[in-house]
C-alpha positions as CSV (number, residue, x, y, z in Angstrom):
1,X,122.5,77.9,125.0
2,X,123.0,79.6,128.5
3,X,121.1,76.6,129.9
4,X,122.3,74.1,127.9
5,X,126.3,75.2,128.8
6,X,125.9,77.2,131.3
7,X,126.9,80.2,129.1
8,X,126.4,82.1,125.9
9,X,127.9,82.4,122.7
10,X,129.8,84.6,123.0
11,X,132.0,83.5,125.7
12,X,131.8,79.8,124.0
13,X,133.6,81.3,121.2
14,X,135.9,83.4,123.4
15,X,136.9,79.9,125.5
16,X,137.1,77.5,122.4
17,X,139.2,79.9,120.0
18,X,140.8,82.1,122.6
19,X,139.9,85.3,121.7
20,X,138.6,88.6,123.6
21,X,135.4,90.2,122.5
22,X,136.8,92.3,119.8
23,X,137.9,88.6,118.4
24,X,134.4,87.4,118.8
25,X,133.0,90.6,117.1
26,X,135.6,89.9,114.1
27,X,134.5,86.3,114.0
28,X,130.9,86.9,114.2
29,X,131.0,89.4,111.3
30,X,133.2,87.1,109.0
31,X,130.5,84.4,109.7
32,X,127.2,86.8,108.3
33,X,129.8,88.1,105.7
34,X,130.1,84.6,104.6
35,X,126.3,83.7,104.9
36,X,125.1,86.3,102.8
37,X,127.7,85.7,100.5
38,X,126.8,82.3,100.0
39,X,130.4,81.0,101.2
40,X,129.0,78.8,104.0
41,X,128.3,74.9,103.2
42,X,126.9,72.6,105.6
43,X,127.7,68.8,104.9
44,X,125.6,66.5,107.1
45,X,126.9,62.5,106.4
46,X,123.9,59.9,107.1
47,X,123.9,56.1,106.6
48,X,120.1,56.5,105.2
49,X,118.8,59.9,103.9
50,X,115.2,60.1,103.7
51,X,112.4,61.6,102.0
52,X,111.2,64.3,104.3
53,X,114.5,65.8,104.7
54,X,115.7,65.7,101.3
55,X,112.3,68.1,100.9
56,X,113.9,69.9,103.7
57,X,117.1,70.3,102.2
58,X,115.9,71.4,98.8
59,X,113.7,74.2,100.6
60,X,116.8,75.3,102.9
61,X,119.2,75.8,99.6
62,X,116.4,77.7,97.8
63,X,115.4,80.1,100.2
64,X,118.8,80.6,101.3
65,X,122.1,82.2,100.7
66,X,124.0,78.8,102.2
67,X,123.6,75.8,100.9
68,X,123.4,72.6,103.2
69,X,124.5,69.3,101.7
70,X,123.4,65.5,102.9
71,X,125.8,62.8,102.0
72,X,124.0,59.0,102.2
73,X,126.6,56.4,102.4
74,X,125.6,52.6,100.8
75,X,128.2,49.9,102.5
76,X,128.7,46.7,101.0
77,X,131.1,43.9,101.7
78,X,132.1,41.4,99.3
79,X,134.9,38.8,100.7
80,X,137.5,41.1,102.6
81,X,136.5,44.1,100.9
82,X,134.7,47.0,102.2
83,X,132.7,49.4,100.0
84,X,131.4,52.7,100.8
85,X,129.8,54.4,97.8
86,X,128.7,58.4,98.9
87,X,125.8,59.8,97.1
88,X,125.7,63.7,97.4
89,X,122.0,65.2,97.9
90,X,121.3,69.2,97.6
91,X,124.1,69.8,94.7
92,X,120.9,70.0,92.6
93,X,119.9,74.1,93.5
94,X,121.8,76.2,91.8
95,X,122.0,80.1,93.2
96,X,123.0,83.0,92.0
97,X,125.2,84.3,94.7
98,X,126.7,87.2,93.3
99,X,123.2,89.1,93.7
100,X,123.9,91.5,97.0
101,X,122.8,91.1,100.7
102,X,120.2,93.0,99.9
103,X,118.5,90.6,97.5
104,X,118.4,88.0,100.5
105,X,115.6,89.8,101.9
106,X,113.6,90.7,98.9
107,X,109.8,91.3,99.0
108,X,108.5,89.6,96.1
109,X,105.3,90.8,94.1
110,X,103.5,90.1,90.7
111,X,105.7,92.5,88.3
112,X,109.0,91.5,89.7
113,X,108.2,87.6,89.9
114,X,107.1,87.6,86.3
115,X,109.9,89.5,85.0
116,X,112.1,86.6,87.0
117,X,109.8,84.4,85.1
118,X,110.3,85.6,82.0
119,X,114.3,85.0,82.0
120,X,113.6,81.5,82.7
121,X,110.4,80.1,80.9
122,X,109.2,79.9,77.4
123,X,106.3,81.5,76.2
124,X,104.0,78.2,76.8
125,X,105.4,77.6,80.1
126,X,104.6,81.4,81.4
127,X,101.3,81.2,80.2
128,X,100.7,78.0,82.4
129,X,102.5,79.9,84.9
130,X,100.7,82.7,84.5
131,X,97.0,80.6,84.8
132,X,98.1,79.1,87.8
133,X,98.4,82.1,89.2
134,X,95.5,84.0,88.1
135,X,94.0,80.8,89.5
136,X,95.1,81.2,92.9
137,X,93.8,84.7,93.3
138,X,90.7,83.9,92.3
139,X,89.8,80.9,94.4
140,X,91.8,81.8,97.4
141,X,94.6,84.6,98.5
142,X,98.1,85.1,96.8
143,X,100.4,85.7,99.2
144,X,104.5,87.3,97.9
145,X,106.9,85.3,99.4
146,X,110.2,87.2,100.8
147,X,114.0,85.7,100.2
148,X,116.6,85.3,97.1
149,X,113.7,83.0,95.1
150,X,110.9,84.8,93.5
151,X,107.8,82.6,94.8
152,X,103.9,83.1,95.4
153,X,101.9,81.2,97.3
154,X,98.0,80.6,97.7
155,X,96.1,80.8,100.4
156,X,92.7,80.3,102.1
157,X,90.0,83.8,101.5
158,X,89.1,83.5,104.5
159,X,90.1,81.1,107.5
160,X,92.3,80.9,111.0
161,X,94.3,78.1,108.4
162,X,96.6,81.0,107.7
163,X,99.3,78.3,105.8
164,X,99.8,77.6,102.1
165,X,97.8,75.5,100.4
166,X,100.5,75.6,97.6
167,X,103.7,77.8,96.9
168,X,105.0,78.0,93.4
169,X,108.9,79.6,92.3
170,X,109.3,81.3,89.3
171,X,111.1,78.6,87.9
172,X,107.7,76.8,87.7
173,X,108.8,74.3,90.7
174,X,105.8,74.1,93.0
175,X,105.4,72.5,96.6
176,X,101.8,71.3,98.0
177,X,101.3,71.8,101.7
178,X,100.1,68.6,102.1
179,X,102.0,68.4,106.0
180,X,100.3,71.4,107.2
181,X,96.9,70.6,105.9
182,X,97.1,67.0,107.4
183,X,98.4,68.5,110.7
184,X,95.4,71.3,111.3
185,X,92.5,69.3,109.5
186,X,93.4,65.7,110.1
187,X,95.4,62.6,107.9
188,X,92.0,61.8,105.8
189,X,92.0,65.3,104.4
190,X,95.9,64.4,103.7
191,X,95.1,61.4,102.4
192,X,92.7,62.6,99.8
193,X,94.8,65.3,98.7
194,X,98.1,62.7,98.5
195,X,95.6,60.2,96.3
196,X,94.1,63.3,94.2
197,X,97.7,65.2,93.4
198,X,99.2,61.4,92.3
199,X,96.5,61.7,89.2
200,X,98.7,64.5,87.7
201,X,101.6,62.2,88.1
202,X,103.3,63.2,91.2
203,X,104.8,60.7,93.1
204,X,103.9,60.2,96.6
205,X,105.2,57.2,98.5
206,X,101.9,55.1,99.8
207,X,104.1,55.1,102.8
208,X,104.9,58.0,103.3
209,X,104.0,60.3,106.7
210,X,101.8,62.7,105.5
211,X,101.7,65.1,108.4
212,X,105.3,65.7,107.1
213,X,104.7,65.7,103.2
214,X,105.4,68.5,100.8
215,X,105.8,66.9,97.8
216,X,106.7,69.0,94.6
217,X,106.9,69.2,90.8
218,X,107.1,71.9,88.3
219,X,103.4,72.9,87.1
220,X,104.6,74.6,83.9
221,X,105.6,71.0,82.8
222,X,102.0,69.9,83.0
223,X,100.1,69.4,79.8
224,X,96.9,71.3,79.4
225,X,94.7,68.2,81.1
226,X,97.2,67.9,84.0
227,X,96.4,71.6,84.6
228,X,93.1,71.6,84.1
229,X,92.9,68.4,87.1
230,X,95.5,70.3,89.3
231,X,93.3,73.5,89.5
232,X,90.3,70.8,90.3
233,X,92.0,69.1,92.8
234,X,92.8,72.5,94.3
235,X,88.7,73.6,93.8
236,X,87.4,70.7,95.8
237,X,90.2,71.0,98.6
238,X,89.0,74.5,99.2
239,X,86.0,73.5,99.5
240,X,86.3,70.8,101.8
241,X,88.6,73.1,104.0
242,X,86.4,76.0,104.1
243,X,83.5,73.5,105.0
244,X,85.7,71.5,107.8
């Protein structure tokens, strides 16, 4: 910012709100007061909203105590009218945000996930959720994810890929790092993966850039043949990573 402006933020906020430094101090405190409470909304208006950061979005509000909104505006004119019809994106998460400051920062791990889990899914969805995990342990690393949603995530044994291959919520809603596996082992290993993953019915635009691409579904919604492929698909990508 000092380079940018040719001064910090503090004396930005002193010089647009004309305030002293006990002013700032008061500001800045309402503003983290108000982030951790989950008072702050972002609304962002675009003419075209597209797939990558409607992802983005979707991770922002579920790993967060804010909540960001997109608003895509379709314009039409029909004889001397003008119509502008607003379509809100990111309503869709739903937070508890009476849960303290505290929870924010959360480190999760297997008893406390599950129990989150538990409140959520029925018995036949745990026990998918439950194989998915024990899954991940065994074929690569589990690692606990940290923030207000309980999530795990797997992970190569042993590589310098140190990303996630996928990360799962407790809800059962589950994100496949196709991006980050494009970006550090090249498009055709993204490709694969993108053509693989659409078997179990995920939709992937043909389109679509995968070096960005973290498409997701909920895995406890699979039937038992969708999981059975899923875990497959993840088998043979390991192997081909490890071996790349």
């Amino acid at each position: 910012m000092n380079e940018k402006f040719g001064a910090g933020l503090n004396q930005k906020l002193k010089d647009f709100f004309g305030i002293d430094d006990e002013g700032v101090s008061a500001l800045l405190e309402n503003f983290k007061k108000n982030l951790n409470e989950g008072n702050f909304k972002f609304v962002v208006l675009m003419d075209k909203l597209h797939s990558q950061l409607k992802d983005l979005i979707i991770f922002i509000n579920e790993n967060s105590r804010f909540d960001i909104f997109a608003v895509e505006m379709e314009y039409y004119k029909y004889e001397d009218y003008e119509i502008m019809i607003p379509k809100l994106f990111g309503a869709e998460v739903k937070k508890d945000i009476g849960v303290s400051s505290a929870k924010a920062g959360r480190q999760w791990d297997e008893k406390n996930f599950f129990e989150e889990a538990e409140k959520i899914l029925d018995k036949n969805e745990l026990e998918i959720l439950k194989d998915v995990y024990d899954f991940a342990g065994t074929k690569g690393t589990v690692a606990w994810g940290k923030g207000v949603s309980a999530t795990f995530s797997m992970r190569l044994k042993s590589s310098e890929f140190q990303r996630n291959i996928f990360t799962t919520f407790s809800k059962g809603r589950t994100w496949i790092g196709i991006g980050s596996i494009s970006q550090f082992f090249g498009i055709e290993i993204g490709k694969w993966l993108a053509d693989e993953i659409r078997k179990i019915g995920v939709e992937i635009p043909q389109d679509k850039n995968l070096e960005h691409a973290y498409p997701e579904f909920n895995v406890v919604k699979l039937n038992r043949e969708q999981i059975t492929i899923f875990k497959k698909i993840i088998d043979n990508l390991c192997e081909k990573l490890e071996t790349a």
